[in-house]
Backbone bond lengths (Angstrom), bond angles and torsions (degrees), N, CA, C in turn:
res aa  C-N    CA-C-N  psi(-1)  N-CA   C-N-CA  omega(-1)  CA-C   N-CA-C  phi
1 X - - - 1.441 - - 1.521 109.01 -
2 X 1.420 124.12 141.39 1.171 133.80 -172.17 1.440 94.25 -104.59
3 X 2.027 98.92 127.73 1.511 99.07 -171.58 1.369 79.90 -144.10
4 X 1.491 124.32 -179.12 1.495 137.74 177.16 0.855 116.59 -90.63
5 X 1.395 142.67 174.80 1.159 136.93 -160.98 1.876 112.06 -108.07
6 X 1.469 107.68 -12.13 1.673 122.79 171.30 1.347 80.95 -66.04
7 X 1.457 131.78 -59.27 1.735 128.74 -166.51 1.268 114.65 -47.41
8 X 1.629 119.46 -54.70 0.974 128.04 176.33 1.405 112.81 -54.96
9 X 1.175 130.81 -61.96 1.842 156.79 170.03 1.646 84.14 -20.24
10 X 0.980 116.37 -89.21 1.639 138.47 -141.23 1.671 91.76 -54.52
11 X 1.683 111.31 -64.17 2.027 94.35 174.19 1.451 124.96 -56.91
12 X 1.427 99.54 -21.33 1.790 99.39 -165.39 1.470 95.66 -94.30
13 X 1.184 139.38 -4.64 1.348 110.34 -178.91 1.418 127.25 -106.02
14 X 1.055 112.80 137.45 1.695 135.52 -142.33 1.268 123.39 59.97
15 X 1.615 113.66 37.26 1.212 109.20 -177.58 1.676 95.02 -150.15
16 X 0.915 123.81 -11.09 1.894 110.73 -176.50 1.407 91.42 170.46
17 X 1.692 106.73 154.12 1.534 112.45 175.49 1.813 108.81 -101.62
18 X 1.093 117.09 150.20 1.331 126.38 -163.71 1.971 100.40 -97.77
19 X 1.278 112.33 89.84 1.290 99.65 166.53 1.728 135.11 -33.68
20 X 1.449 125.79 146.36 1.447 126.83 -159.91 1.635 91.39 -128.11
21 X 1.140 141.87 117.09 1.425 139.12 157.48 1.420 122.32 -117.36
22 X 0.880 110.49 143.55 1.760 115.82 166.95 1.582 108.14 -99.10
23 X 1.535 97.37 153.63 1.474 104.52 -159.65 2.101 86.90 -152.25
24 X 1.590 81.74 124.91 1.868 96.47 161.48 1.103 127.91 -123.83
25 X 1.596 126.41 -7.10 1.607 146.64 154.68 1.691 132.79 -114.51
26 X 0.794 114.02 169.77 1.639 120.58 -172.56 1.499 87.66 -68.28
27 X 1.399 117.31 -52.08 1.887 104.81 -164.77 1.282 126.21 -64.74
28 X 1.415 111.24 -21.64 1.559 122.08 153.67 0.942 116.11 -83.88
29 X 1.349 159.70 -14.20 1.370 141.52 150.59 1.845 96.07 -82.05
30 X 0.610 160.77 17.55 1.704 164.26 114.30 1.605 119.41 -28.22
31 X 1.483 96.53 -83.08 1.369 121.85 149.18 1.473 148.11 -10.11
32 X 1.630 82.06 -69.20 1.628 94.50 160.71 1.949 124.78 -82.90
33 X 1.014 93.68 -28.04 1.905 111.43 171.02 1.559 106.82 -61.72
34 X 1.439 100.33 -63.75 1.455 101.77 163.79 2.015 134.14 -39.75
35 X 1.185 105.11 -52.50 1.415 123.61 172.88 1.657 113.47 -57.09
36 X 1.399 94.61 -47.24 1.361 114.29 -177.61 1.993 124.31 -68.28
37 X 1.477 95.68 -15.71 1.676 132.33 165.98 0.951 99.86 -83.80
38 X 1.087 121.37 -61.56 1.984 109.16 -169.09 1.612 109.43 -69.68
39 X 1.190 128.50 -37.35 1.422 110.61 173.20 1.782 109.72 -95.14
40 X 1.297 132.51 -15.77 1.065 128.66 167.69 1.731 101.76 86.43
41 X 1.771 105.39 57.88 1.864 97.75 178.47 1.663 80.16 -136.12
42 X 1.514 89.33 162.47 1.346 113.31 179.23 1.322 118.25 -74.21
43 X 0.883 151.27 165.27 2.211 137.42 163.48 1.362 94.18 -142.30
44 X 1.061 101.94 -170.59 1.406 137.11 -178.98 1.485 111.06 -121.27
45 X 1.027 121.04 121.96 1.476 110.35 156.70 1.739 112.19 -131.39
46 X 1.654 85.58 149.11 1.392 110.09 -157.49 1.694 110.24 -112.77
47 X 1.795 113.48 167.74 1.598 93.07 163.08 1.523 84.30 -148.27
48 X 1.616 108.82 125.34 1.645 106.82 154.11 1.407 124.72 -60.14
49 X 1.573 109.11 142.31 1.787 120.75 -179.43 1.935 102.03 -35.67
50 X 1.320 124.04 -20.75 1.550 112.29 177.35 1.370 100.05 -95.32
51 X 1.351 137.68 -19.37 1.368 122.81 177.92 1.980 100.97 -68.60
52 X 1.290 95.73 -51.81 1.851 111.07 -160.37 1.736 85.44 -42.73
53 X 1.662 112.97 -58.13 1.803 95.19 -169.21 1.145 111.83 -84.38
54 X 1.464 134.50 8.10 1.805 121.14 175.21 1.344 83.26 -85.32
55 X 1.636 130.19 -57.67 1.527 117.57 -132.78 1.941 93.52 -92.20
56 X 1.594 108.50 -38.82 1.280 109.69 171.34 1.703 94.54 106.49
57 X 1.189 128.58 136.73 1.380 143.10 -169.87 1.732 106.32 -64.14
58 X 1.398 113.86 -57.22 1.152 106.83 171.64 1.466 121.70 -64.99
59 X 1.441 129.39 -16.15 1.893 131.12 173.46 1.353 94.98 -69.54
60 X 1.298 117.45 -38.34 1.296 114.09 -179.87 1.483 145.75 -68.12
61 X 1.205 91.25 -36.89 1.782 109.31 154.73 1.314 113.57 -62.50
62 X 1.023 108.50 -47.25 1.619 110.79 -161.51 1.542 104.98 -74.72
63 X 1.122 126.05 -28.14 1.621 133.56 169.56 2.018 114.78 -72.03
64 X 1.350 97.72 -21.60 1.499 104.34 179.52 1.143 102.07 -94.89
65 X 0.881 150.15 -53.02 2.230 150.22 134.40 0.972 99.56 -12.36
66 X 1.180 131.74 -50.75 2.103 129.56 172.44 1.302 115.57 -59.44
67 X 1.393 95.53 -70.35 1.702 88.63 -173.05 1.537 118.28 -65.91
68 X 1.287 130.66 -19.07 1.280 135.93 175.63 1.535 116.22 -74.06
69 X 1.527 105.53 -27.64 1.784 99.94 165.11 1.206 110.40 -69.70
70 X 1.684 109.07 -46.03 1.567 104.54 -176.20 1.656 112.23 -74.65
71 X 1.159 140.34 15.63 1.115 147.73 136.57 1.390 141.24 -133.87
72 X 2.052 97.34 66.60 1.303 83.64 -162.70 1.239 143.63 -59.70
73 X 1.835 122.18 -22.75 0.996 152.77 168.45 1.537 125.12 -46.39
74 X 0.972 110.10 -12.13 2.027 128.13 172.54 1.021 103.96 -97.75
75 X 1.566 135.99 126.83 1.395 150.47 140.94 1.198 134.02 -63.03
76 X 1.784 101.37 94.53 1.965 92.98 -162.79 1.560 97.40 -105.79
């Protein structure tokens, strides 16, 4: 589920740190969704100004709508 990061902030603080990643392909946002299933924590995912123009803003959405169905249970 796609939530904000005040959302995220407000459970995680004083209680666990919220991983931050950058992502420029489907297999890293895969990857990290995946990882993030097996222990059951929320992250962040991110894209540096060279990911946004290799992968393109809209590839990018559309892969975070993906991986978040296929995990709906993680709060990114």
């Amino acid at each position: 589920m796609i939530v904000t990061t005040a959302q995220l902030f407000k459970v995680a603080y004083g209680n666990f740190a919220v991983g931050a990643y950058n992502i420029n392909n489907m297999e890293q946002a895969l990857a990290i969704m995946a990882a993030a299933s097996e222990v059951d924590a929320p992250v962040i995912i991110q894209a540096s100004r060279g990911a946004r123009s290799y992968a393109n803003d809209v590839m990018l959405k559309h892969m975070m709508d993906a991986v978040t169905e296929i995990h709906p249970q993680i709060p990114v």
